[in-house]
DRENDOKOL-534963 format. One record per residue (C-alpha): residue number from 0; residue in three letters; x, z, y. Coordinates in steps of 0.001 Angstrom, whole numbers, plus 500000, padded with zeros to 6 digits. Example, Ala and Ser with C-alpha at 12.3 -4.5 7.8 and 13.67 -1.06 7.14 Angstrom:
// DRENDOKOL-534963
sedo->0, rokol->ALA, xx->512300, zz->507800, yy->495500
sedo->1, rokol->SER, xx->513670, zz->507140, yy->498940
***
This chain:
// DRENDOKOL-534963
sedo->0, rokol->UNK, xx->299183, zz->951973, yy->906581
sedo->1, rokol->UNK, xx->297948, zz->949572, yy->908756
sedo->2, rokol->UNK, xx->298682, zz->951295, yy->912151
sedo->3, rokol->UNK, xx->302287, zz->951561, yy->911157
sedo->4, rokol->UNK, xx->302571, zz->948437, yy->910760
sedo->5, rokol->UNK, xx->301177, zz->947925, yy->914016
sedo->6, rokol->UNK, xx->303621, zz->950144, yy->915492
sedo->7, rokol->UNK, xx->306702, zz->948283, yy->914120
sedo->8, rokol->UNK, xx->305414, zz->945111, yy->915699
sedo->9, rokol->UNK, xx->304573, zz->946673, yy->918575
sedo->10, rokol->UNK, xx->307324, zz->949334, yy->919209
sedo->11, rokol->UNK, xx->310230, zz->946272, yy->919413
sedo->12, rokol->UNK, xx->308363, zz->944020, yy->921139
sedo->13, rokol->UNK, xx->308362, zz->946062, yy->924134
sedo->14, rokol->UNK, xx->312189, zz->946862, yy->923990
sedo->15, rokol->UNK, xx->312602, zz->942880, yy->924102
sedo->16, rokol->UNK, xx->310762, zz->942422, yy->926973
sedo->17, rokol->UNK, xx->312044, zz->945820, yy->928822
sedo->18, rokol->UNK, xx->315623, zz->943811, yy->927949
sedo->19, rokol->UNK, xx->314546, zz->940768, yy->928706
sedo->20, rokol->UNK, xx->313082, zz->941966, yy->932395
sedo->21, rokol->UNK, xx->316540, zz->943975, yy->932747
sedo->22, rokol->UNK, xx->318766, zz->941325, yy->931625
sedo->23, rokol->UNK, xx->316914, zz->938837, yy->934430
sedo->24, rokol->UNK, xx->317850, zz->941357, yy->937244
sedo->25, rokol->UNK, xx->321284, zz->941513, yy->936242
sedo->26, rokol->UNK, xx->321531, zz->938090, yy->936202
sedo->27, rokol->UNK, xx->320179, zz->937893, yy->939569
sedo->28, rokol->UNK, xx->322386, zz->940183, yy->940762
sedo->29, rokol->UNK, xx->325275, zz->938435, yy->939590
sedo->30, rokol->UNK, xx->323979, zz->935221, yy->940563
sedo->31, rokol->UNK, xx->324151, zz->935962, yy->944288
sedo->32, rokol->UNK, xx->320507, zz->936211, yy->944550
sedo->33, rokol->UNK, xx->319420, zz->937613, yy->948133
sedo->34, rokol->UNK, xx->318034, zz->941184, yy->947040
sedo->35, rokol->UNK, xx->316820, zz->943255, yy->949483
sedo->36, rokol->UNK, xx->318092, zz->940945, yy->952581
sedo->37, rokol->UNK, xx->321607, zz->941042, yy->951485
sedo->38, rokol->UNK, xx->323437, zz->938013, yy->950795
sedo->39, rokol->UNK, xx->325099, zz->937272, yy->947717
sedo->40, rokol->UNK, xx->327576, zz->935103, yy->945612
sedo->41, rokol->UNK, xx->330375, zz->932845, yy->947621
sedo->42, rokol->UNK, xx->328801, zz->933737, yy->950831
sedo->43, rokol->UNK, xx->329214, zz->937485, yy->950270
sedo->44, rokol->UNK, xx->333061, zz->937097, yy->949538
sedo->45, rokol->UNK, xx->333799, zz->935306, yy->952012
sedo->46, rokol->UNK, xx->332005, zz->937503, yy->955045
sedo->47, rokol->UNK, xx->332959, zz->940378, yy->952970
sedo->48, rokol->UNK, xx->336949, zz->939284, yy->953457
sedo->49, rokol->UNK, xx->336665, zz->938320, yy->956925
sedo->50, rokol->UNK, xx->335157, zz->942065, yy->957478
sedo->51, rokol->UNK, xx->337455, zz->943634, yy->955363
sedo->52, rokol->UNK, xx->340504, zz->942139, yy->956990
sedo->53, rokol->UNK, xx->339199, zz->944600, yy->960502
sedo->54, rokol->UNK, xx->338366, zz->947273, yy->958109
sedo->55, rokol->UNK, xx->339965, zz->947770, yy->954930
sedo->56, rokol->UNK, xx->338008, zz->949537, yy->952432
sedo->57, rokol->UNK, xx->334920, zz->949256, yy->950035
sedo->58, rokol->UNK, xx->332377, zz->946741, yy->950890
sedo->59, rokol->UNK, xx->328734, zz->948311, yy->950176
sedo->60, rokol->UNK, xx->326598, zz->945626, yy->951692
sedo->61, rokol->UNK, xx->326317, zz->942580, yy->953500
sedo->62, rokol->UNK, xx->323420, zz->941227, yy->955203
sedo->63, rokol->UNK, xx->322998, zz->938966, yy->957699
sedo->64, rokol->UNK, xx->321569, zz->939845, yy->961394
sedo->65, rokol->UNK, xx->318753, zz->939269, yy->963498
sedo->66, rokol->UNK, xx->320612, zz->940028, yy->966707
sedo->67, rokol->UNK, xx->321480, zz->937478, yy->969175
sedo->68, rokol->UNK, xx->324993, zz->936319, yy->968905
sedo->69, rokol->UNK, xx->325621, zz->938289, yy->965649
sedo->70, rokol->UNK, xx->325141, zz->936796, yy->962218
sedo->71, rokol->UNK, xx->326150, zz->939106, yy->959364
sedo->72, rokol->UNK, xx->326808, zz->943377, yy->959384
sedo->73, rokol->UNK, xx->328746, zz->944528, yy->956689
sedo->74, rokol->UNK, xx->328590, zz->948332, yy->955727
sedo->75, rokol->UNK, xx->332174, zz->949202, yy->954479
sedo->76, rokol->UNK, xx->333361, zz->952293, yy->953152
sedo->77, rokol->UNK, xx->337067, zz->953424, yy->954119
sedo->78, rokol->UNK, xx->339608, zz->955256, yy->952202
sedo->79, rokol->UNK, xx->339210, zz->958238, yy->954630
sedo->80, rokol->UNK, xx->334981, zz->958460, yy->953383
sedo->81, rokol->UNK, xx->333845, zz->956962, yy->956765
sedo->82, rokol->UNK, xx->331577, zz->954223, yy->956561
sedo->83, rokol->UNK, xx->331456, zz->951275, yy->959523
sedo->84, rokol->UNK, xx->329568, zz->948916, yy->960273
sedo->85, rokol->UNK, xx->331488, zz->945356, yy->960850
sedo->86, rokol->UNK, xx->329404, zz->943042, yy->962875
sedo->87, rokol->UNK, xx->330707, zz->939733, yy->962850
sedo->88, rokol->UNK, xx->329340, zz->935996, yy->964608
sedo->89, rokol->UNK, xx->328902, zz->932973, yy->962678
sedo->90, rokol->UNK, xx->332399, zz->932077, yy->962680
sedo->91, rokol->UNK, xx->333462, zz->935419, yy->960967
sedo->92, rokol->UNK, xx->335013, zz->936726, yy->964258
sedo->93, rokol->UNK, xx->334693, zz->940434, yy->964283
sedo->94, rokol->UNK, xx->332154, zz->941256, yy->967023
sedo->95, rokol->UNK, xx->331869, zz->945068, yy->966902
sedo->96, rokol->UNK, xx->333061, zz->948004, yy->964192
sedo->97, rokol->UNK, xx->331110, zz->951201, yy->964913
sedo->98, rokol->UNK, xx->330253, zz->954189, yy->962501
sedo->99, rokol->UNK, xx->327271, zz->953970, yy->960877
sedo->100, rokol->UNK, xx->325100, zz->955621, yy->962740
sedo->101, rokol->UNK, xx->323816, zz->957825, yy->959965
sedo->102, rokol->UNK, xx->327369, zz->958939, yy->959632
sedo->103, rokol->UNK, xx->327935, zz->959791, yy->963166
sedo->104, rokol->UNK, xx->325031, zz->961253, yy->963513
sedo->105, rokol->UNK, xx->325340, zz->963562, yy->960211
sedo->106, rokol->UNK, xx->328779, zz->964551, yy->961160
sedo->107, rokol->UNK, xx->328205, zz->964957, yy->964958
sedo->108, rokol->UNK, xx->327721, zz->968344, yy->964585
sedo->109, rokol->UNK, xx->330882, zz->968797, yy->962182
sedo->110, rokol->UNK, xx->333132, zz->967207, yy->964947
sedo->111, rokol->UNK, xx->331654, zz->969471, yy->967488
sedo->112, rokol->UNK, xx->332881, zz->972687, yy->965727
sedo->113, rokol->UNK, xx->336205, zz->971367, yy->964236
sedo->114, rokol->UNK, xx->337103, zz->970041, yy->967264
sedo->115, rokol->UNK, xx->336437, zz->973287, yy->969120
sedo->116, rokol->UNK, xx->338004, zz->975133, yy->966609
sedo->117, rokol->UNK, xx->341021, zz->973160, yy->966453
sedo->118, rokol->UNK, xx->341698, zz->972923, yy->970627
sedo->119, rokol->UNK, xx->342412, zz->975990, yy->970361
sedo->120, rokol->UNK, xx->345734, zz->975276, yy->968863
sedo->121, rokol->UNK, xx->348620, zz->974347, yy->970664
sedo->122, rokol->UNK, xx->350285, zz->970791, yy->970732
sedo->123, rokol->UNK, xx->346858, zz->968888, yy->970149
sedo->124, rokol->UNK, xx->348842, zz->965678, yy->969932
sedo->125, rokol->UNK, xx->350115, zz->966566, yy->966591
sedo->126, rokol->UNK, xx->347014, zz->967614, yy->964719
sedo->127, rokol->UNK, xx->345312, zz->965340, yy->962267
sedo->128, rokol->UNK, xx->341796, zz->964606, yy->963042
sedo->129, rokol->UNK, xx->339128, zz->964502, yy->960892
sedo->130, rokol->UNK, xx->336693, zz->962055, yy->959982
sedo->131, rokol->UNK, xx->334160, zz->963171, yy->961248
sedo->132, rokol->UNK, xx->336112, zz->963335, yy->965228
sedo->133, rokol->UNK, xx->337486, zz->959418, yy->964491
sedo->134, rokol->UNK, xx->333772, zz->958325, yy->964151
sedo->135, rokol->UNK, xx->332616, zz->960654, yy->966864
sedo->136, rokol->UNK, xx->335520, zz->959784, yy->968872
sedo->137, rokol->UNK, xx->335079, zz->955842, yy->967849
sedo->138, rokol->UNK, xx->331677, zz->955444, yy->968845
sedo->139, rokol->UNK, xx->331571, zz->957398, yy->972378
sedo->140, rokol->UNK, xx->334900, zz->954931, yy->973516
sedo->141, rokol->UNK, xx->332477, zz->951509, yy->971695
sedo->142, rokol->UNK, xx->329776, zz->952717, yy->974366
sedo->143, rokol->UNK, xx->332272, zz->953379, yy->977358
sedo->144, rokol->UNK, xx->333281, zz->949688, yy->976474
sedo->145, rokol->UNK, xx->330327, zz->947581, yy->975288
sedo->146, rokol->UNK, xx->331532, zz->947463, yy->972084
sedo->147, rokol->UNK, xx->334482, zz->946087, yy->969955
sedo->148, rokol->UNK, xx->336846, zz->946837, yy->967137
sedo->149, rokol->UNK, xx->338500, zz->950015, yy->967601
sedo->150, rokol->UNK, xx->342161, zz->949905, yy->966440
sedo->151, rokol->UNK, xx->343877, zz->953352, yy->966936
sedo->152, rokol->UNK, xx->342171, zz->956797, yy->967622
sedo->153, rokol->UNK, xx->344346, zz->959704, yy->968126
sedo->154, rokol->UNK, xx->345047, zz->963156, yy->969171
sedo->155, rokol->UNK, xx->346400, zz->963859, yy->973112
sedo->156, rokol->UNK, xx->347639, zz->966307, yy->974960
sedo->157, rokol->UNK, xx->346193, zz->964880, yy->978311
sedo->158, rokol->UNK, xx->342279, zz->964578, yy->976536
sedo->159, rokol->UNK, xx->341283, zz->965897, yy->973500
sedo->160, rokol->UNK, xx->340868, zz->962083, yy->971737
sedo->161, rokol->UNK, xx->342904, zz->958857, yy->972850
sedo->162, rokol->UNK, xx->340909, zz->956059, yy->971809
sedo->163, rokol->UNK, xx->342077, zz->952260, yy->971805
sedo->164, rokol->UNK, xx->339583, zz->949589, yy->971516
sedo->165, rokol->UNK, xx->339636, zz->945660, yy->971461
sedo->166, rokol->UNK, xx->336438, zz->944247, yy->973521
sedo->167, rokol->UNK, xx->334377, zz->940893, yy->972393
sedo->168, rokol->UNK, xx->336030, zz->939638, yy->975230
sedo->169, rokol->UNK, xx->339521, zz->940441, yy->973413
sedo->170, rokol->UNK, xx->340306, zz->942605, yy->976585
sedo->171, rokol->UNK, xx->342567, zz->946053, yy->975083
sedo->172, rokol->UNK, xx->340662, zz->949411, yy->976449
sedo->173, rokol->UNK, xx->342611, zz->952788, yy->976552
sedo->174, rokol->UNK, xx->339753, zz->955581, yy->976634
sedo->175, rokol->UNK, xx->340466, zz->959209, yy->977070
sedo->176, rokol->UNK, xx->338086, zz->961736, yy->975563
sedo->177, rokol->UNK, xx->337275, zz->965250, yy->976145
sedo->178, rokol->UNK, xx->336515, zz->967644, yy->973652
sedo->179, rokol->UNK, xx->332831, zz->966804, yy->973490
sedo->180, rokol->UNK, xx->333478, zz->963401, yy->973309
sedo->181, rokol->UNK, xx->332783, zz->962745, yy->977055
sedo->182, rokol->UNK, xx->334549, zz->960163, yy->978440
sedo->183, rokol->UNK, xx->337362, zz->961434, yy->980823
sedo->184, rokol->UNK, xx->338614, zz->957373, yy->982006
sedo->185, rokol->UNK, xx->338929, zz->954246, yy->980351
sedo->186, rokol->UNK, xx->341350, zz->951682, yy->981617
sedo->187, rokol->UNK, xx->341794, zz->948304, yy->980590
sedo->188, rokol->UNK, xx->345547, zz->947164, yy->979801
***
């Protein structure tokens, strides 16, 4: 009799704590609190918003950088699956948008054979491409550039990829790809 007793003190005295312990976490979370090196609360929204405005989509963290002349990277998700990385400077300015790089280099190999598989149709201009080729395509025309916010990547009958990117510098960058994402010229409009 006794150790039953025991048992109901003891048995729903842990599940209070396990709550309590759970319920302080949440409330951290929702508090803002920096877990993990994100950042959190007002802060988040508002580097979240400036981010989202270069790349709609689903924010899926925000943390602030150690590089020189950068101060937050946001990881969004896009309707289209891709996930970029928006780096932007202390005034929210949008410094660079790449892939992630665990996406590009995951689906590297996917935009090698559906782009060869797909050249071999005629018209190339007319073809959707992938995701996987817009964040193959994306990141080979940020390193012909220096980096930037890409704005349009696209399907072209001269190159395989046309890819249009915005540098730091706010200077507008045409770059032509070939089908293995090699960069045929770049020319600055």
């Amino acid at each position: 009799m006794r150790k039953l007793r025991t048992k109901r003190v003891i048995i729903p005295a842990a599940v209070f704590v396990a709550a309590l312990g759970a319920g302080s976490v949440a409330w951290a979370t929702s508090a803002g609190a920096d877990i993990g090196g994100g950042i959190g609360g007002d802060e988040r929204d508002r580097v979240a918003g400036a981010a989202t405005q270069a790349v709609p989509g689903t924010v899926q963290e925000v943390e602030t950088s150690d590089d020189r002349g950068e101060a937050y990277e946001v990881e969004i998700r896009r309707p289209d699956g891709v996930e970029v990385e928006v780096v932007l400077d202390k005034d929210l300015k949008v410094i660079a948008q790449e892939p992630s790089s665990a996406v590009a280099a995951s689906s590297s190999a996917a935009a090698s054979s559906s782009s060869a598989a797909s050249s071999s149709s005629a018209g190339s201009d007319d073809r959707v491409l992938t995701a996987a080729e817009r964040a193959s395509a994306s990141r080979a025309a940020l390193d012909a550039v220096g980096g930037g916010t890409v704005t349009d990547v696209e399907a072209d009958d001269d190159a395989a990829y046309e890819v249009e990117v915005r540098a730091a510098d706010n200077t507008e960058w045409d770059v032509d790809l070939d089908e293995g994402f090699n960069v045929l010229r770049k020319t600055a409009d």
